[in-house]
N, C-alpha and C positions, 0 to 999 in steps of 0.2 A: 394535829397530833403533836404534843410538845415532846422534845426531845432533847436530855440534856447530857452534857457530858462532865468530867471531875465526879466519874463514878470513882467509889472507891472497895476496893476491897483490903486484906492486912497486908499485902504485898506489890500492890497495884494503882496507878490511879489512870483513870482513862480522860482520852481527850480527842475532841474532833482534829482527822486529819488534815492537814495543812499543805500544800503543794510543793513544801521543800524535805517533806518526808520522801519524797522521791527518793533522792539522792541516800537518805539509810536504806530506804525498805529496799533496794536493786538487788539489796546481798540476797533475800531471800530466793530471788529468781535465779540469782547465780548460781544455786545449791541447789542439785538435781535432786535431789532428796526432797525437798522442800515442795518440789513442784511436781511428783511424782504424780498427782491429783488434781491438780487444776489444768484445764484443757488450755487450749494453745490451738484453736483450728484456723487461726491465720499465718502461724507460723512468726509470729512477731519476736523481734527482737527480746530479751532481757531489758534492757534498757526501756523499749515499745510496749514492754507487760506492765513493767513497774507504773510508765507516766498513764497507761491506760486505767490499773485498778486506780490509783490513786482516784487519776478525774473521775472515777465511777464512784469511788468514796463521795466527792462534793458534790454529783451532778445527783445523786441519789437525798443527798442533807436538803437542797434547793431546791429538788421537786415531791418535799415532806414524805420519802421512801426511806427514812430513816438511814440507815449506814453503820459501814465498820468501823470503829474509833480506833484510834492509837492507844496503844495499852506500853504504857511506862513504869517501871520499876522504880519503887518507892524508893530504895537505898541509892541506884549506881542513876538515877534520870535517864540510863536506857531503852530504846524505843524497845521494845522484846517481841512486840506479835501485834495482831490487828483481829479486833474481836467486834461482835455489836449485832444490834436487829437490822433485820431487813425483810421490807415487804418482798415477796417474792414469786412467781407462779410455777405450782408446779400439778402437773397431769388440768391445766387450764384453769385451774383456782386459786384465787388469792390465800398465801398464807404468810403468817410472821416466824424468818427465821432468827436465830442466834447463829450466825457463822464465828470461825473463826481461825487464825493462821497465826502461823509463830515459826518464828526462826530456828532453827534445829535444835541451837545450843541452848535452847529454855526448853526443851521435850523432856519428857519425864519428869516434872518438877512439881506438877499442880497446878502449872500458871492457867494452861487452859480450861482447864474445869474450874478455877476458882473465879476466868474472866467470865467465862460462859455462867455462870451459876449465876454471877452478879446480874449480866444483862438478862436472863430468866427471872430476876427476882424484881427489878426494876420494870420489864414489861408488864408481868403481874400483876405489880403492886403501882401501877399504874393506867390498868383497866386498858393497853393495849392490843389484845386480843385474849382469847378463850381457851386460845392454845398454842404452842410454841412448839416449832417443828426446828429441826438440823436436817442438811439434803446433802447425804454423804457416799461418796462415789461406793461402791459393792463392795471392793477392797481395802478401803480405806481403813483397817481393825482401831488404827489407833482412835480416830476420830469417832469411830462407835465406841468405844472404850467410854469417851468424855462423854457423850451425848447418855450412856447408860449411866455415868456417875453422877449426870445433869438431872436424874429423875426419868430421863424420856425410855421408850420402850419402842420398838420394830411396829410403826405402824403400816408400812407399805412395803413393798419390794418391786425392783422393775418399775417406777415412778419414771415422769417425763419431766426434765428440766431442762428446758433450753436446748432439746434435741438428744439428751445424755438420757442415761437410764441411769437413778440413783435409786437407792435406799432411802425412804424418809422415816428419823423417828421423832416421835410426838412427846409430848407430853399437855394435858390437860388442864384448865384452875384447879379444877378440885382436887385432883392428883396433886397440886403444886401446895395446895392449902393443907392436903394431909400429911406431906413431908416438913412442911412448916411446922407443925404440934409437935 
């Protein structure tokens, strides 16, 4: 499965992460806001969370499970959020999600639904699966918010990811191909 990055969208350009994103992306773990939703069940450090997604970013690019890219701001070269597909399992079945994270001070903007829309558009329009899901914790409004502006709709509740109970919503091709006309 090819997967490429220098997606771009009017405010955006994404790129595989690099191991010295480390050292930006920490701030997000520093900001309890930020991290309100991603679990922590080893209790690791900020520092230990940062260098873990990162290696989970490359360890996932090198065993063709696709990954989160670095989403960078057209204008300022700001690293701003961490968006992309990923194979994923949840309730024991393979599915392709669109995740994605952003640092607080880009919230409200559009960034994330316009990264998420691109990497939905690009899965698509590259015959990578049938359907594209988001696995967003119960609480999470904002993150439903994006995923409902992504096209996708509540197809599960109470879902099994990794031991967590999320929400997953979907969205379909044909559903993606009638928003497209």
């Amino acid at each position: 499965m090819m997967y490429a990055d220098a997606l771009e969208t009017a405010r955006l350009i994404t790129r595989f992460v690099v191991p010295t994103d480390a050292e930006l992306w920490t701030g997000y773990f520093n900001d309890p806001v930020n991290c309100t939703f991603v679990p922590n069940p080893r209790m690791l450090t900020n520092e230990q969370r940062t260098e873990e997604m990162i290696g989970f970013c490359l360890k996932r690019y090198l065993e063709n499970r696709l990954g989160l890219q670095a989403l960078i701001h057209k204008e300022t070269g700001e690293l701003i959020g961490l968006c992309g597909l990923m194979i994923q399992e949840v309730n024991g079945k393979t599915v392709t999600e669109v995740g994605y994270h952003l640092l607080r001070k880009y919230w409200g903007q559009g960034y994330a639904s316009e990264a998420a829309q691109r990497f939905r558009d690009y899965g698509f329009e590259n015959d990578m699966a049938d359907s594209i899901v988001s696995i967003i914790h119960p609480l999470n409004f904002l993150s439903k918010k994006v995923a409902e502006r992504n096209g996708m709709s509540l197809a599960e509740t109470g879902a099994s990811w990794r031991g967590y109970e999320v929400d997953v919503f979907s969205i379909a091709k044909p559903d993606w191909e009638r928003l497209r006309r």
